[in-house]
SESE-694383 format. One record per residue (C-alpha): x, y, z; residue in three letters. Coordinates in steps of 0.02 Angstrom, whole numbers, padded with zeros to 5 digits. Example, Ala and Ser with C-alpha at 12.3 -4.5 7.8 and 13.67 -1.06 7.14 Angstrom:
2
[[00615 -00225 00390] "ALA"]
[[00684 -00053 00357] "SER"]
# end
This chain:
247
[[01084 00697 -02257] "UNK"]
[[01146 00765 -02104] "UNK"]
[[01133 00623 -01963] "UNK"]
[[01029 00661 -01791] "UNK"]
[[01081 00751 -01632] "UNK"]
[[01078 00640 -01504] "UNK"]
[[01014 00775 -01363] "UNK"]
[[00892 00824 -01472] "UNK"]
[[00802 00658 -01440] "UNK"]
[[00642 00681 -01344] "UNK"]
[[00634 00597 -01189] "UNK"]
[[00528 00438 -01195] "UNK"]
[[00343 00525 -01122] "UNK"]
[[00304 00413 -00952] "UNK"]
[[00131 00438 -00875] "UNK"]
[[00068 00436 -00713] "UNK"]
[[-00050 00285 -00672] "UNK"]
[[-00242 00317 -00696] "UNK"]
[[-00281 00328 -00501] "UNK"]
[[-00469 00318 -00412] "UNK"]
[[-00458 00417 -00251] "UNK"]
[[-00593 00349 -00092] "UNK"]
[[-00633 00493 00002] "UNK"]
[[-00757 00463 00159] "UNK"]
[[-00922 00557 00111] "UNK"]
[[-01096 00517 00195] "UNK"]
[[-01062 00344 00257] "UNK"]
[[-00974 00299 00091] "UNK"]
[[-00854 00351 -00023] "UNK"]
[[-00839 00466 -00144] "UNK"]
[[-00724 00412 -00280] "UNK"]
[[-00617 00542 -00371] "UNK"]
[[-00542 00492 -00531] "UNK"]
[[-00355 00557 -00567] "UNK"]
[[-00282 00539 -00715] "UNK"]
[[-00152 00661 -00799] "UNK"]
[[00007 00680 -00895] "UNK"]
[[00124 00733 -00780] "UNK"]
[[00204 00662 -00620] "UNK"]
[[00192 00823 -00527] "UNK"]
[[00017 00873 -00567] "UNK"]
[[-00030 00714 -00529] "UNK"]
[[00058 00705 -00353] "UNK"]
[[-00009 00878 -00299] "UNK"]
[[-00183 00837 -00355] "UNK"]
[[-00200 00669 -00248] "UNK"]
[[-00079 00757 -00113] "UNK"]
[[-00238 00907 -00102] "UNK"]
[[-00379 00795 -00100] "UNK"]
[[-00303 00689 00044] "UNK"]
[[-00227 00842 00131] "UNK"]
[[-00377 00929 00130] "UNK"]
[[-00492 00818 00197] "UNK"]
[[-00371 00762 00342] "UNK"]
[[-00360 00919 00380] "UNK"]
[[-00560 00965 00414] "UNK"]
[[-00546 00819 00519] "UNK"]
[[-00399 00892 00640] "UNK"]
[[-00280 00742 00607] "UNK"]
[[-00095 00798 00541] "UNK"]
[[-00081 00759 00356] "UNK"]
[[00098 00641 00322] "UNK"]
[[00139 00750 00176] "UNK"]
[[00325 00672 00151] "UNK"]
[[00249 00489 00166] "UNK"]
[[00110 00534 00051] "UNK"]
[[00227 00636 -00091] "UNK"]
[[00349 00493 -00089] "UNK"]
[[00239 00361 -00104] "UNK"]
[[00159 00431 -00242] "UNK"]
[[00337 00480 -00338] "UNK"]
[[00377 00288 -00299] "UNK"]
[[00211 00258 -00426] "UNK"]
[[00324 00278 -00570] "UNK"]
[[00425 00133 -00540] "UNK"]
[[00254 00020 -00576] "UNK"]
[[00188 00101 -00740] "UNK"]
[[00082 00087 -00835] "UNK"]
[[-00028 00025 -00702] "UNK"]
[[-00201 00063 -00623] "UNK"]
[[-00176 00132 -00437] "UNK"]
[[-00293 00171 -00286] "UNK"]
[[-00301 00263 -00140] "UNK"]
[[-00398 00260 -00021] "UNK"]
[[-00428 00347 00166] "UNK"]
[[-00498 00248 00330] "UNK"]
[[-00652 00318 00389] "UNK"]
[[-00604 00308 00537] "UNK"]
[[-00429 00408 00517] "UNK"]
[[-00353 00229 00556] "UNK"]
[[-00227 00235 00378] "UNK"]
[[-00202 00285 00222] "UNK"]
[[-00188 00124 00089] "UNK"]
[[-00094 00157 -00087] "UNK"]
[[-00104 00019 -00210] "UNK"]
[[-00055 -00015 -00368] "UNK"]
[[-00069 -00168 -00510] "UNK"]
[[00103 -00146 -00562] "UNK"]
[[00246 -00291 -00564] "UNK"]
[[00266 -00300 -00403] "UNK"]
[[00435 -00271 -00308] "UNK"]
[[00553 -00406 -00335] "UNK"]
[[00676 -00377 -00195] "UNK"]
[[00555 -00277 -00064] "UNK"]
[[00701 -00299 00064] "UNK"]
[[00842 -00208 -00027] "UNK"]
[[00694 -00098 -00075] "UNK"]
[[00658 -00048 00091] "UNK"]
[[00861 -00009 00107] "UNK"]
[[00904 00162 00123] "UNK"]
[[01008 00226 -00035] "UNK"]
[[00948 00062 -00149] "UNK"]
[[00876 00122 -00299] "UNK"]
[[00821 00059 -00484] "UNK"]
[[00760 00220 -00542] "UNK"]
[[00812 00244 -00737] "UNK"]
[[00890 00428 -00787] "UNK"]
[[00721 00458 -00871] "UNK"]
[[00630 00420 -00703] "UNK"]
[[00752 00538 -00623] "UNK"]
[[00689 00682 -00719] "UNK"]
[[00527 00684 -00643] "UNK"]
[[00555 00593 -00474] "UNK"]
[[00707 00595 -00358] "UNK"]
[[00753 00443 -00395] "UNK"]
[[00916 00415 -00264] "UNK"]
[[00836 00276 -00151] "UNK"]
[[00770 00366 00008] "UNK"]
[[00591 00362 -00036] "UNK"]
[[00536 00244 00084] "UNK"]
[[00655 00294 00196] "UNK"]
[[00590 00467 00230] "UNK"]
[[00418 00396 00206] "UNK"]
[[00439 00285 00350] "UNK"]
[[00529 00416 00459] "UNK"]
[[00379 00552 00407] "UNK"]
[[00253 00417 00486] "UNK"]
[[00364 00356 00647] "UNK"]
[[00369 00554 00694] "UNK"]
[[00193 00572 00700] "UNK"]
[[00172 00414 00783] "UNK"]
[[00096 00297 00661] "UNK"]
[[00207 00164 00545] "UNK"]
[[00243 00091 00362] "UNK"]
[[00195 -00062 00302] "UNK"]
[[00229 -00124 00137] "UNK"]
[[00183 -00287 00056] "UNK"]
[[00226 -00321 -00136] "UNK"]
[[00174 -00488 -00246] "UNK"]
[[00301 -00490 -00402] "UNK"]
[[00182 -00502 -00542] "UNK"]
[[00018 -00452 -00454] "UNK"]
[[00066 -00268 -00380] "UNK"]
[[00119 -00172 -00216] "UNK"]
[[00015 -00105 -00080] "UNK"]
[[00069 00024 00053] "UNK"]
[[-00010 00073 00200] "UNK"]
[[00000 00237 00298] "UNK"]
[[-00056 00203 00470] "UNK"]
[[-00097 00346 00591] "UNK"]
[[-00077 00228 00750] "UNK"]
[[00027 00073 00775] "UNK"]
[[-00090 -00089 00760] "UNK"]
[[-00107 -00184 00899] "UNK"]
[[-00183 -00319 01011] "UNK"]
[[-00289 -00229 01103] "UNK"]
[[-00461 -00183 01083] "UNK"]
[[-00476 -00316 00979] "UNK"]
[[-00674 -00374 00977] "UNK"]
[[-00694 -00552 00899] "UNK"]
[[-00863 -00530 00880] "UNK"]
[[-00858 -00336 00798] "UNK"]
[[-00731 -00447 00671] "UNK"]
[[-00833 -00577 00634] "UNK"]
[[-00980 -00462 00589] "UNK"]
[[-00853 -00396 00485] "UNK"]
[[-00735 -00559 00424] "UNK"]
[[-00796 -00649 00264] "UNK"]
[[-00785 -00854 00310] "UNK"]
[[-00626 -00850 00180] "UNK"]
[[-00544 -00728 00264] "UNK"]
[[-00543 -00828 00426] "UNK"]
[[-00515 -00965 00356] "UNK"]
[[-00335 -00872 00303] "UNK"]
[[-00304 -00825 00501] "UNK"]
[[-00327 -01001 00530] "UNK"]
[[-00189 -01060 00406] "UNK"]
[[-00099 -00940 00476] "UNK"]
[[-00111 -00978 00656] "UNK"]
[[-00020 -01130 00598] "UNK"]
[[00143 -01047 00615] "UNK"]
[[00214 -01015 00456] "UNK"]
[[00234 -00888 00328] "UNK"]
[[00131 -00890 00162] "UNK"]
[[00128 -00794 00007] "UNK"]
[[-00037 -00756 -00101] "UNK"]
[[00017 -00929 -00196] "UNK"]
[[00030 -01041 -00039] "UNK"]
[[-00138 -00974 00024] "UNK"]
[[-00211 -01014 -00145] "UNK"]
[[-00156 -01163 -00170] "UNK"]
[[-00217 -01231 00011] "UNK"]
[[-00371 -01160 -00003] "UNK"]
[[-00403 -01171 -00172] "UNK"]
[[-00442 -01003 -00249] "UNK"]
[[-00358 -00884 -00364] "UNK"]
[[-00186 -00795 -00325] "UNK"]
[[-00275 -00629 -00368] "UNK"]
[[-00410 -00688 -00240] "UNK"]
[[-00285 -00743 -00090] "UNK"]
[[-00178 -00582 -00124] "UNK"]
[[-00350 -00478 -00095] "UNK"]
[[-00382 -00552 00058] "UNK"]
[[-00226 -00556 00131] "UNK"]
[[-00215 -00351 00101] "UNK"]
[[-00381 -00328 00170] "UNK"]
[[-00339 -00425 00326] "UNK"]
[[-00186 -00346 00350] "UNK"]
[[-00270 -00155 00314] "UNK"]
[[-00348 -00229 00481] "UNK"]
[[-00203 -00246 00556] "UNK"]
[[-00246 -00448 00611] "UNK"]
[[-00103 -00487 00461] "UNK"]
[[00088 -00433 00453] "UNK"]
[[00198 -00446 00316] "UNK"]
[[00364 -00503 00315] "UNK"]
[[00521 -00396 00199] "UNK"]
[[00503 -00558 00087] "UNK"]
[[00309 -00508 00053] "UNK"]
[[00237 -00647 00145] "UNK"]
[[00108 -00634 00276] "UNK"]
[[00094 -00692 00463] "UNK"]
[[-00023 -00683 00593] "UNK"]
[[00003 -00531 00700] "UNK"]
[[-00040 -00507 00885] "UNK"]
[[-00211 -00434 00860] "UNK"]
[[-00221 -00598 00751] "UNK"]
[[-00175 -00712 00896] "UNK"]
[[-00307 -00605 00985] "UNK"]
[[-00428 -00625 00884] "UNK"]
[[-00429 -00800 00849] "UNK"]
[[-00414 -00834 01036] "UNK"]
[[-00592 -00736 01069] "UNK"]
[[-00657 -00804 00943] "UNK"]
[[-00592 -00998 00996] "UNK"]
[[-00690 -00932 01165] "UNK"]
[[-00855 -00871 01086] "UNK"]
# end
């Protein structure tokens, strides 16, 4: 029996993550669910929602960021992801609940790559993805931010305009702020660092639960994270907690 031909081997199939898409609509959202077979169909069809509603609003689309963000998907499947636009054109958050990157800082590291030959064939794969993702969003003004729990998943946010401490309104935030979630800035305003498991072990919830909260609070901009993954207080923090110290 004649033995196998190695190239004739099909290439092990890998899929892109099932993906829910929040587009503004009406005062909500309307959710768009993606899910496909291939890497490029499903970049271009979460690339054209986001493009084209940007666009209707006048604000310039990050299409680099965007394309490699999405290509950098296939390092966490299989996986659920989400995407999701800021009403008010603030940022663009992509999450997924991958494993997590284990070494964000070498990730972050232009020309560092883990991408497997089989990943290559569908995505560049040579380490620059955040790179010209981050360069894409400095030349329209905005900024990268990427925080990533080993484990639990990676979040990315696309943000339009650099955060910052001003026009920070304590009491628009606390209309806002769920008592957990400032409890968190408070922990934090003691001066260190924490990961999702610090904050859930001092306040006693769930590591899912603290890693929720801290990516909501820092998709408001009152968090940063640090290339390790954990989070500090950041000056429209500071602010905040000092207006609302004065309420």
């Amino acid at each position: 029996m004649p033995g196998l031909n190695p190239s004739s081997r099909e290439t092990p199939s890998i899929l892109p993550p099932n993906t829910r898409v929040a587009i503004p609509e009406g005062g909500g959202f309307r959710i768009e669910e993606i899910a496909s077979d291939d890497f490029a169909d499903f970049r271009d069809e979460v690339t054209g929602l986001l493009s084209g509603w940007l666009q209707e609003k006048g604000v310039p689309f990050p299409g680099v960021a965007v394309r490699e963000i999405l290509d950098n998907l296939i390092h966490a499947v299989p996986c659920n992801a989400s995407v999701a636009i800021d009403p008010d054109l603030g940022y663009i958050c992509i999450s997924d609940n991958g494993p997590g990157i284990r070494r964000l800082d070498l990730a972050l590291e232009l020309g560092y790559s883990t991408a497997t030959d089989d990943q290559r064939r569908l995505i560049r794969g040579a380490g620059v993805g955040f790179h010209l993702a981050r360069e894409d969003m400095r030349r329209l003004g905005g900024e990268l931010t990427v925080s990533s729990e080993p484990g639990l998943g990676t979040h990315v946010r696309l943000s339009f305009r650099p955060s910052g401490p001003r026009g920070v309104d304590p009491e628009e935030f606390l209309a806002r702020l769920s008592q957990r979630q400032n409890n968190i800035l408070f922990l934090l305003s003691e001066g260190e660092s924490f990961g999702p498991s610090r904050v859930a072990s001092e306040l006693g919830i769930s590591v899912s639960t603290a890693h929720r909260e801290l990516t909501r609070l820092q998709e408001l901009g009152l968090v940063s994270c640090a290339p390790d993954g954990k989070r500090f207080l950041s000056d429209a923090g500071k602010t905040y907690l000092q207006g609302l110290l004065s309420l």
